[in-house]
TORDREN-636888 format. One record per residue (C-alpha): residue number from 1; residue in three letters; x, y, z. Coordinates in Angstrom, 2 decimals, decimal comma. Layout:
TORDREN-636888
[atom NUM; 'ALA'; [X; Y; Z]]
...
This chain:
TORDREN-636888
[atom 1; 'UNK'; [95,98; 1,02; 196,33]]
[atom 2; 'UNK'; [99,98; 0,75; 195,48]]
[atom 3; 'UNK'; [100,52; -0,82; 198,52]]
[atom 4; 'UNK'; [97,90; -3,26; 197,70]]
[atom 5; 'UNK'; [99,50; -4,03; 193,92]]
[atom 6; 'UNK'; [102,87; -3,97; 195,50]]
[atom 7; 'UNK'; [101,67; -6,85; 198,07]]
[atom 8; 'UNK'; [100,30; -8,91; 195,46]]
[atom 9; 'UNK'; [103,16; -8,88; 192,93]]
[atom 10; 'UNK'; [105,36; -10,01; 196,02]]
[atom 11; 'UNK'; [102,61; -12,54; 196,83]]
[atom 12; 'UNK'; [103,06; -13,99; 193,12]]
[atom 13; 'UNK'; [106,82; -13,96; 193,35]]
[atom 14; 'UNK'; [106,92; -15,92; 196,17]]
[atom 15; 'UNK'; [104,14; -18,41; 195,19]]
[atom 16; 'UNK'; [106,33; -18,79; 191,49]]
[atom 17; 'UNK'; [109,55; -19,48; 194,22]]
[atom 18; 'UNK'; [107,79; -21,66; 196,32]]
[atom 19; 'UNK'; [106,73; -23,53; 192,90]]
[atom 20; 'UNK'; [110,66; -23,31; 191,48]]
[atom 21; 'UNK'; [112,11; -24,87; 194,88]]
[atom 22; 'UNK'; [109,31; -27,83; 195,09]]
[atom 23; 'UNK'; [109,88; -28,89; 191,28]]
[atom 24; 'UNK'; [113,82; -28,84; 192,44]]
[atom 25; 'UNK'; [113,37; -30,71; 195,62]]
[atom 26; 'UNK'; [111,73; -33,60; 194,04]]
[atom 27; 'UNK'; [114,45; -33,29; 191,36]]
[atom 28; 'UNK'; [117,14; -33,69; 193,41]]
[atom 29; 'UNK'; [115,13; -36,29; 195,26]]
[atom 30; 'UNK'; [115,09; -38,52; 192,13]]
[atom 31; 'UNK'; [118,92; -37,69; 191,00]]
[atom 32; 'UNK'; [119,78; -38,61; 194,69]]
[atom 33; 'UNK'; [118,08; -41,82; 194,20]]
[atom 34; 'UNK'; [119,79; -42,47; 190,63]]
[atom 35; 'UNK'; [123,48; -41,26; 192,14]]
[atom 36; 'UNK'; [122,75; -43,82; 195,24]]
[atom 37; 'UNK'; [121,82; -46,36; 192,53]]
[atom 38; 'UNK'; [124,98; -46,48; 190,07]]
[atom 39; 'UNK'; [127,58; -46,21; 193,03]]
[atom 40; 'UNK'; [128,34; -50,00; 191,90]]
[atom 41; 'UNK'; [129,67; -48,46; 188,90]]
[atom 42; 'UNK'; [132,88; -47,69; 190,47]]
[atom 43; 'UNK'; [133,60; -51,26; 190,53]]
[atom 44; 'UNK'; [133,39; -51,62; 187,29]]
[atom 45; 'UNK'; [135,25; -53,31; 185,26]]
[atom 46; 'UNK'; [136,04; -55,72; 187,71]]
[atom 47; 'UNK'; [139,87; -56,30; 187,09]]
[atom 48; 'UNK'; [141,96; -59,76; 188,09]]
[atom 49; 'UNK'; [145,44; -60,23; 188,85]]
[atom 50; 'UNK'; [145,44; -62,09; 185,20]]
[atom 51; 'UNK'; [144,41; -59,28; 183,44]]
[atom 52; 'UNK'; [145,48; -55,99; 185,15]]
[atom 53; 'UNK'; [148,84; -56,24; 186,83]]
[atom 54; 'UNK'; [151,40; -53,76; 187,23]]
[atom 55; 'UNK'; [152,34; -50,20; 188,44]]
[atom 56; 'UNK'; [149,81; -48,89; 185,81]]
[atom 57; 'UNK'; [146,63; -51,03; 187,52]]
[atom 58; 'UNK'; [147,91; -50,24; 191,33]]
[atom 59; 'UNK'; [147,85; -46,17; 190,20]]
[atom 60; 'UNK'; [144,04; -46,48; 188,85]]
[atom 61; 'UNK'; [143,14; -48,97; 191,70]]
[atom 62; 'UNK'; [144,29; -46,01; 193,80]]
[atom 63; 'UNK'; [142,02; -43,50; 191,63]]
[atom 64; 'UNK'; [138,91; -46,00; 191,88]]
[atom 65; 'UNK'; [139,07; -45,77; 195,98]]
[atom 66; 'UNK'; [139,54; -42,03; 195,76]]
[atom 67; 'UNK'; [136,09; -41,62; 193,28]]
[atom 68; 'UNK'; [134,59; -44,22; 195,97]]
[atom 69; 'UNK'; [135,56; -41,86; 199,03]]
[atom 70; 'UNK'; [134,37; -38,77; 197,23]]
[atom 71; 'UNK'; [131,30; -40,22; 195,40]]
[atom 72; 'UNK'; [129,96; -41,43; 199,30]]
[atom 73; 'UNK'; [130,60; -37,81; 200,24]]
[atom 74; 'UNK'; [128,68; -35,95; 197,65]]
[atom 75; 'UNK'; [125,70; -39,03; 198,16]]
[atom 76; 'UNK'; [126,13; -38,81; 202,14]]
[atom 77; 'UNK'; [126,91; -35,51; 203,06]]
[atom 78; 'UNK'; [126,22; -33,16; 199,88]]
[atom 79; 'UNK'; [123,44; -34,05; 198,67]]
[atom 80; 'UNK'; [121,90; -34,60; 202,68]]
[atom 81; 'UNK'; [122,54; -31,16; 202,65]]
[atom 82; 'UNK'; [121,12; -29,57; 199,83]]
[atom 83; 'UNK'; [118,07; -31,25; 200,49]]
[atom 84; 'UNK'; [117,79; -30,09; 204,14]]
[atom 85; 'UNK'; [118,76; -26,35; 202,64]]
[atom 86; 'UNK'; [116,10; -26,62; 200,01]]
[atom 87; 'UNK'; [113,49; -27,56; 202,81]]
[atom 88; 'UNK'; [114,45; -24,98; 204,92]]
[atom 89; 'UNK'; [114,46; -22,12; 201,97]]
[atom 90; 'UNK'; [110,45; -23,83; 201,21]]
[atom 91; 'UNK'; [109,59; -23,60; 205,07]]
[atom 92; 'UNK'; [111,30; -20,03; 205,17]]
[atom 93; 'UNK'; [108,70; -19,02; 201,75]]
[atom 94; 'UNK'; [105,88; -20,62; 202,55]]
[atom 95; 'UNK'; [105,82; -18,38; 206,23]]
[atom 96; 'UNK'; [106,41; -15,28; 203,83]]
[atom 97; 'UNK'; [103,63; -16,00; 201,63]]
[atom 98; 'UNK'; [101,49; -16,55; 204,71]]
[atom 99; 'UNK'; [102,36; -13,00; 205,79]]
[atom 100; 'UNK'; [101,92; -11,54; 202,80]]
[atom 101; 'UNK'; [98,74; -12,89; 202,72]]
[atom 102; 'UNK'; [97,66; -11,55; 205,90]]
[atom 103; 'UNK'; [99,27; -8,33; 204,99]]
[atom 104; 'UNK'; [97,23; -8,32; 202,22]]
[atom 105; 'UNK'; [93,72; -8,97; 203,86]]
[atom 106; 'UNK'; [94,56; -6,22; 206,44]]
[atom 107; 'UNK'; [95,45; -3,96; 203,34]]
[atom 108; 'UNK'; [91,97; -4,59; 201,51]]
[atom 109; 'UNK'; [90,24; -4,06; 204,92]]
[atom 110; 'UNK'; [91,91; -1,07; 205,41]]
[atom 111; 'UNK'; [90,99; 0,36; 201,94]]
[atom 112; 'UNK'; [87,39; -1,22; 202,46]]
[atom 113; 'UNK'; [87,42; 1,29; 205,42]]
[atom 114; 'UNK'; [88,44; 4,11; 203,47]]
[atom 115; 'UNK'; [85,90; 3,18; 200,75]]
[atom 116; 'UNK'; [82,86; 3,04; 203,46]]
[atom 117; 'UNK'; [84,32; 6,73; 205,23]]
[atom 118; 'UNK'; [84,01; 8,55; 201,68]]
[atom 119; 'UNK'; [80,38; 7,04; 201,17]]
């Protein structure tokens, strides 16, 4: 009968994981989209030769290409791959729940066994 309560708290866990990890994928799904979406941002303020001239302006300029390179990492590669490890963590609990499952049916049969022996 422990084994049985034992079983079923880890079947809970899991299904409360599984829940966690779904409501984060489709979180970072959305921020994914909004981080793709303001990448124009960089641009901005668009400066001219009339208005921004100079060491000064050549030093941010510099800055602005470096936030571009890492901002298309984090949206290209980063994010890519917290997705794909979030997916694989859900595939990887979703197989453990259906074990524990199972291991839970064989339990109950088991102890259904025992129940039917004593009678």
């Amino acid at each position: 009968m422990a084994l049985l309560a034992a079983l079923i708290a880890q079947l809970q866990l899991k299904k409360e994981q599984l829940r966690r990890l779904t409501v984060c994928a489709v979180n970072l799904g959305n921020l994914d989209g909004d981080f793709s979406q303001n990448r124009s941002l960089l641009e901005e303020p668009e400066l001219t030769a009339k208005t921004w001239k100079g060491m000064l302006s050549d030093k941010f300029l510099e800055y602005r290409d470096v936030m571009a390179v890492q901002y298309d990492d984090i949206s290209s590669v980063q994010l890519t791959l917290s997705r794909q490890m979030l997916s694989e963590k859900i595939a990887q609990i979703k197989l453990e729940i259906m074990a524990l499952e199972a291991s839970i049916a064989a339990e109950r049969t088991r102890l259904a066994a025992i129940r039917a022996g004593k009678d």
